[in-house]
C-alpha positions in Angstrom: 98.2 86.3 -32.9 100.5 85.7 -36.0 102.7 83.5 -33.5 99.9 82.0 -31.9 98.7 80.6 -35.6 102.4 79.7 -36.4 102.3 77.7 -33.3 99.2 75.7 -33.8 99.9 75.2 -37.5 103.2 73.8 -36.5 101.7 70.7 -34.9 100.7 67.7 -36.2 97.8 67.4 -38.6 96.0 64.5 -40.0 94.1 64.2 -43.1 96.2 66.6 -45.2 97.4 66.1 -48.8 100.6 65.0 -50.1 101.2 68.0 -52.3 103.8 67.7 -55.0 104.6 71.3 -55.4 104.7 73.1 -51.8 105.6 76.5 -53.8 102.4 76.5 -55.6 100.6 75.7 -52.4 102.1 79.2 -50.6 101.2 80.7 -54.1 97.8 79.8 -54.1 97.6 80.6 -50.4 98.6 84.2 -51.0 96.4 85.0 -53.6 93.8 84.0 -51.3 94.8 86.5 -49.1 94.1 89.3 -50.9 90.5 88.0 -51.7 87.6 89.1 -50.4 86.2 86.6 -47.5 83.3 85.1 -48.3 81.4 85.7 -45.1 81.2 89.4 -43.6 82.1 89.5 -39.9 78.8 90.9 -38.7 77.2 87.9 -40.1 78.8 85.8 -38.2 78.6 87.7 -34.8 74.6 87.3 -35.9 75.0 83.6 -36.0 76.7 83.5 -32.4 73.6 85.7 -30.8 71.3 83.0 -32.8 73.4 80.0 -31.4 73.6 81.5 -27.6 69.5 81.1 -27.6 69.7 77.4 -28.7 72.5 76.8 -26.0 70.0 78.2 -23.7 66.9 76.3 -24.8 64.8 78.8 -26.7 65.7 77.4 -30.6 66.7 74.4 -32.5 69.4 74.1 -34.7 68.7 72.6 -38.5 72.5 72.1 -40.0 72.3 70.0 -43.4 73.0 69.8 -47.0 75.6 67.9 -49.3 78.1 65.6 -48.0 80.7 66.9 -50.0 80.3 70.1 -52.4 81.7 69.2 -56.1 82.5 71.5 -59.1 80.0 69.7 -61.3 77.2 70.5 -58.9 77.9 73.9 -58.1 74.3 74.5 -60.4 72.1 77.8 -59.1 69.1 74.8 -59.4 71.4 72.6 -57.3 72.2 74.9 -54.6 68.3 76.3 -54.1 66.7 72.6 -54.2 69.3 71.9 -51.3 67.8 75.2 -49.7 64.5 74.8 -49.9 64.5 71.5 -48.6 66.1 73.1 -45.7 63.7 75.6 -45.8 60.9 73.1 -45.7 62.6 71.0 -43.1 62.8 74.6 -40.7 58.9 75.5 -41.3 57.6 71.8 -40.4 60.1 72.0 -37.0 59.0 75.7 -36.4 55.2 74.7 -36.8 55.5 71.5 -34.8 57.3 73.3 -31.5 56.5 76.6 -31.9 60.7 77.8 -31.8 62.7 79.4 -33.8 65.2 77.6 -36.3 68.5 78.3 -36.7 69.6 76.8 -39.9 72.7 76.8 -41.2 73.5 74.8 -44.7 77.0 72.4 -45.3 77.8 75.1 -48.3 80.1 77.1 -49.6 83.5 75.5 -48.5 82.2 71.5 -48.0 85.2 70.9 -50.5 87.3 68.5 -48.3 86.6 65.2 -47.3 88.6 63.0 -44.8 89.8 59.5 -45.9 89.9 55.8 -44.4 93.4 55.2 -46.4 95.7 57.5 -48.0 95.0 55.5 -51.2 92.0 53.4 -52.9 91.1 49.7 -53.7 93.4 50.4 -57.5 96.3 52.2 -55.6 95.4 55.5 -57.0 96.2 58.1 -53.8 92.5 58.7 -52.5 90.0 61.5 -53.4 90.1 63.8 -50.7 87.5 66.6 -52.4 87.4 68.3 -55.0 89.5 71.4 -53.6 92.3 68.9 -53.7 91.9 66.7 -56.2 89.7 64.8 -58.6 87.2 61.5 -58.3 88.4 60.6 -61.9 89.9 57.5 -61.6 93.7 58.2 -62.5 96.9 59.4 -61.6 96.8 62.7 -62.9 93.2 63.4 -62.0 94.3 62.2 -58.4 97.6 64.1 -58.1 96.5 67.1 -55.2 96.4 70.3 -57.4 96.9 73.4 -54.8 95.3 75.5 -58.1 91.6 73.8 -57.3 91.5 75.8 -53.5 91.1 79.0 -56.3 87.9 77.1 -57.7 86.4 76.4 -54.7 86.5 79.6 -53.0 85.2 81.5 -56.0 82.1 78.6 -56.1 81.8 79.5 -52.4 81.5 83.0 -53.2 78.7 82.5 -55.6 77.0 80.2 -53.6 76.8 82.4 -50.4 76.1 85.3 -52.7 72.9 83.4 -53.9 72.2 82.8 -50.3 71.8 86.6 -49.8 70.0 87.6 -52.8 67.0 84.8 -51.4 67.2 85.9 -48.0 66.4 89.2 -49.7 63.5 88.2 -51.9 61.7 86.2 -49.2 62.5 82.5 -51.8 64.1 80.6 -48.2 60.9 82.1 -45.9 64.3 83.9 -43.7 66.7 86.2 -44.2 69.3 84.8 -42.2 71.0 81.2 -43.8 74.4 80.6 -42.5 77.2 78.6 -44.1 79.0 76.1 -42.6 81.2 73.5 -43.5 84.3 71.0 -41.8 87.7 72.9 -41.4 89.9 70.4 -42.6 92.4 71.5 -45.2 94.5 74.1 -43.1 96.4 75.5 -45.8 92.7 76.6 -47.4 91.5 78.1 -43.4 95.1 79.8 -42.9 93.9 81.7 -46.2 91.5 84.3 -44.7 91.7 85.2 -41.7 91.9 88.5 -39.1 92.0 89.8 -35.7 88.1 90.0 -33.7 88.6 91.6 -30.3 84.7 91.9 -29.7 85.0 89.2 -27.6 86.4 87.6 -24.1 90.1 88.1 -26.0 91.5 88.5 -29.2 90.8 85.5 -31.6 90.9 85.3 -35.5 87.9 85.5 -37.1 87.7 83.2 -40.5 86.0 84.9 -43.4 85.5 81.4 -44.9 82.6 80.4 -43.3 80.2 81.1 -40.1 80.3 78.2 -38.8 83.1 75.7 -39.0 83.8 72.3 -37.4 86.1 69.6 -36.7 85.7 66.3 -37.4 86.1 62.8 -35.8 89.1 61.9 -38.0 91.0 65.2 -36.7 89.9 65.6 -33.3 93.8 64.4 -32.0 93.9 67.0 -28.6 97.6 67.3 -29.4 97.0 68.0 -33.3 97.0 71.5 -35.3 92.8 71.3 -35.7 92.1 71.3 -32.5 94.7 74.5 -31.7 93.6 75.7 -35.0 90.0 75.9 -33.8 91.0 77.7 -30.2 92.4 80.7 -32.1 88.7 80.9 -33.9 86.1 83.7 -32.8 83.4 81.7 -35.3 80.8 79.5 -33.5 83.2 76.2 -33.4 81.3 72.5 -34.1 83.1 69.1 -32.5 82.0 66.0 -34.3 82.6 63.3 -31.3 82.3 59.8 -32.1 81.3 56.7 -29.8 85.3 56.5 -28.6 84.9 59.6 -27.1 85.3 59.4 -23.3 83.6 61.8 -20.7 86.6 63.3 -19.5 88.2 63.9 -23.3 85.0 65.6 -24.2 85.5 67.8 -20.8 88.6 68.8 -22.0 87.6 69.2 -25.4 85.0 72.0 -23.9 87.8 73.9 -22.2 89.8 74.0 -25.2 87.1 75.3 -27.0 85.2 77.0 -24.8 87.3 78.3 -22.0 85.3 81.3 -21.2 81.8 79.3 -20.7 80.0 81.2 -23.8 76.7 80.2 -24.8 76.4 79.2 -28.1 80.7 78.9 -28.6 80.4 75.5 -28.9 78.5 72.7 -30.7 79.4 69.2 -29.9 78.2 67.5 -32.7 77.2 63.2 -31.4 77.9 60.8 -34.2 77.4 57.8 -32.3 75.1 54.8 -34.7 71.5 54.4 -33.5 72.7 51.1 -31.7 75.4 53.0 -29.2 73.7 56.1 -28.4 72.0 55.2 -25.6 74.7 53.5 -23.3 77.7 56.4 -24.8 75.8 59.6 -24.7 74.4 59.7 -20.9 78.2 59.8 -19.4 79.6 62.7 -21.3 76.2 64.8 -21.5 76.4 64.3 -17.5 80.2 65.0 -17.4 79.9 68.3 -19.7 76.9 69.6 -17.7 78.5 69.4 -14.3 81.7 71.4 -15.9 79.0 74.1 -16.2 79.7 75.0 -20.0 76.8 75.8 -22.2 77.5 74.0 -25.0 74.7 73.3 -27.8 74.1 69.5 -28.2 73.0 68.5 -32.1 72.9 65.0 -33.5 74.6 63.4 -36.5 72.7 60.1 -37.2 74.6 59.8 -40.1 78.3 58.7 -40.0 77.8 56.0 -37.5 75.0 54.3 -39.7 76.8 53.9 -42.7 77.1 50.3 -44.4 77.7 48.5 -47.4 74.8 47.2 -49.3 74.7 43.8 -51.2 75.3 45.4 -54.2 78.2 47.5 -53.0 77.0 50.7 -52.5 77.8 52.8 -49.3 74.1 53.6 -48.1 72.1 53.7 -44.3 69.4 52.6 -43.6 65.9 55.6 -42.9 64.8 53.6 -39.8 68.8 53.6 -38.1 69.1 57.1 -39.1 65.3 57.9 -37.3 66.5 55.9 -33.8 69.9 57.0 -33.8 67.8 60.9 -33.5 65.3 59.1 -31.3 67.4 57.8 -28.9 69.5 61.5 -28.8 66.0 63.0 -27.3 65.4 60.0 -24.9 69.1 60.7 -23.5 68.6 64.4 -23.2 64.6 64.3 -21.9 66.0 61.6 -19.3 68.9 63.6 -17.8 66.9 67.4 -18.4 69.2 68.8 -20.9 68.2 70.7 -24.1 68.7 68.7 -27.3 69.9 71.3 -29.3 69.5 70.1 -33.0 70.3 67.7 -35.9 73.2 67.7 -38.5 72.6 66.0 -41.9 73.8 65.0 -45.1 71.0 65.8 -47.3 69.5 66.8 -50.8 66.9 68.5 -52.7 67.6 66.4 -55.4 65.5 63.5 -56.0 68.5 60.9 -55.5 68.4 57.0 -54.3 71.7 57.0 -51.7 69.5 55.9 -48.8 67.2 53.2 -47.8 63.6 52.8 -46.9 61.5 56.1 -45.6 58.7 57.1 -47.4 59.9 56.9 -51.3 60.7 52.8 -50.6 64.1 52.7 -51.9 65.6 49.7 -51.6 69.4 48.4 -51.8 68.5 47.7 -55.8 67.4 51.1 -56.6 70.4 52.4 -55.3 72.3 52.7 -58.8 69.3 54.4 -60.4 70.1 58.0 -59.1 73.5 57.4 -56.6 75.1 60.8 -57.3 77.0 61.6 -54.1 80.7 62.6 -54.4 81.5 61.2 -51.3 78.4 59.4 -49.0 75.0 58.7 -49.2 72.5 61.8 -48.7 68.7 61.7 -47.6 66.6 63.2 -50.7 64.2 65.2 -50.4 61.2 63.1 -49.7 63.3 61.6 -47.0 64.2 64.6 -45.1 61.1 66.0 -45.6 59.1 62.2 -43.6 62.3 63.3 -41.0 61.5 66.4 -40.1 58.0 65.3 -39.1 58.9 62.8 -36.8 62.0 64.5 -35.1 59.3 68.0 -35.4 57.2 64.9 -32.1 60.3 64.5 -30.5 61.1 68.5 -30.0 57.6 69.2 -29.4 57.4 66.8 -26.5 61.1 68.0 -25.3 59.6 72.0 -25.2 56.4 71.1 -23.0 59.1 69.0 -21.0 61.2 71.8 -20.2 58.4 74.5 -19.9 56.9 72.1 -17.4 60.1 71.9 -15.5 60.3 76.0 -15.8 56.6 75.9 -13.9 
């Protein structure tokens, strides 16, 4: 395995820092190491037997929380509002289709973000999260620090911890909330890892996180992500954009997924409300007849993004609503299970997106715009979401238990 890892970390990989001091990096990476991993194994073999049912229709997946994780947030009141709002989201889904929920929160590792340009609007090198650097506005602050991949594990280990002590008490209504969150800086995912052979064939197990994914920025077939992710035993997600053809995502699936296991895979549609429709049919149809079971889930976030007149990065409720409703349409129409939704959301009471219930508009943006990287639904918001896409499962379960008859 150890030249198996060698070999996929060998190849090219986008959306890594620049770091100054490559010592300090292998440093920091072996005191890692010797930590203990933030997610216990049988957890995560729990989250795979949870995942198999929604790959075979029997549960929905809920996946949601901050866009990106920041030290200054990493609050106990933070961390539960962003729960409970899941929470809420999960009983209103539950209630409304009468399945079970599988929800797993973007916490404890969402340190990393991806970047447009390797450097920002004043020439300062771009903040890439704050496991690697700082959203201060200077040099020094954005100089990748190796030291901060410390900070954020130990925050990841509280956080998860706090996430057991509620599933204990009964505070999230379920004892079983996984963590999850974008496998992007390797040097971070190389740090805690070991051999699983409970399954198919050896693979390394990531004690990290349950449920990791790759996004659309480091997706490259030929890059070290991609191989990174084959090695994984963890339920895998694949964020796949609207350039995604039918025959890469096919190949993407037997990468991934080479030995057809329900719930391995989660391929993750982030596609903008007006595209879904015409780009989603072909590759649902072109992964189905490869006879792979993987879970379909929605982002309707990343491909609504826009710049409002007062420069803020925002979207828009009603895009973020059809982009979801046109996901079911696709699925109902060709007979397949939509699996679930993935979403960058908040229990705090912030003003990063527009219109839904609260009214926010493009000038109450700057009242309570708190994100560290893009624009989250609060909690009103999510909460006038779940409702709706609560119809559009219910109608998708009497579908498919007529078609059972």
């Amino acid at each position: 395995m150890a030249d198996r890892l060698a070999d996929a970390l060998a190849r090219p990989a986008a959306q890594q820092p620049d770091w100054p001091d490559p010592q300090g990096v292998r440093d920091v990476v072996a005191v890692l190491r010797r930590a203990e991993p933030i997610v216990a194994p049988a957890e995560t073999a729990r989250l795979r037997e949870e995942l198999a049912a929604v790959a075979r229709g029997e549960a929905f997946l809920l996946q949601g929380g901050d866009c990106a994780e920041s030290f200054a947030e990493n609050t106990e009141a933070h961390k539960l509002a962003n729960l409970r709002t899941l929470a809420r989201m999960a009983d209103v889904l539950t209630r409304r289709t009468g399945l079970p929920v599988v929800r797993v929160a973007r916490m404890a590792g969402q340190y990393a973000k991806p970047r447009s340009r390797p450097v920002d609007a004043q020439g300062l090198p771009s903040y890439r999260g704050d496991i690697v650097n700082s959203a201060e506005p200077t040099a020094q602050a954005r100089t990748p620090d190796p030291g901060r991949m410390l900070r954020a594990h130990a925050d990841a280990a509280h956080a998860t911890a706090l996430i057991r002590r509620l599933g204990r008490d009964g505070t999230l209504g379920a004892r079983n909330v996984h963590v999850s969150h974008e496998a992007l800086l390797l040097d971070y995912e190389r740090s805690s890892l070991w051999v699983d052979d409970s399954g198919p064939e050896p693979r390394l197990s990531s004690g990290l996180g349950h449920f990791l994914w790759i996004g659309e920025r480091t997706r490259q077939l030929d890059g070290a992500h991609i191989a990174f992710a084959q090695l994984l035993s963890n339920p895998i997600g694949l964020k796949i954009g609207p350039g995604t053809t039918p025959e890469e995502a096919v190949e993407y699936v037997h990468r991934l997924d080479p030995h057809a296991e329900p719930g391995r895979l989660t391929l993750i549609t982030r596609m903008g409300h007006t595209r879904i429709r015409d780009v989603l049919p072909p590759i649902v149809e072109k992964v189905a007849a490869a006879g792979h079971p993987v879970i379909w889930q929605c982002d309707p976030m990343h491909g609504n993004t826009y710049t409002s007149a007062n420069g803020y990065k925002t979207r828009q409720f009603d895009a973020i609503a059809d982009e979801i409703a046109g996901f079911f349409e696709v699925h109902r129409r060709l007979g397949t299970h939509p699996g679930g939704i993935h979403l960058e959301v908040t229990g705090d009471h912030v003003t990063e997106c527009v219109g839904g219930a609260p009214g926010t508009a493009e000038a109450d943006l700057p009242a309570r715009y708190r994100t560290a990287c893009d624009p989250r639904l609060n909690a009103d918001q999510a909460r006038e979401l779940a409702y709706t896409v609560a119809a559009w499962a219910a109608d998708s379960v009497t579908d498919r238990k007529a078609a059972l008859r």
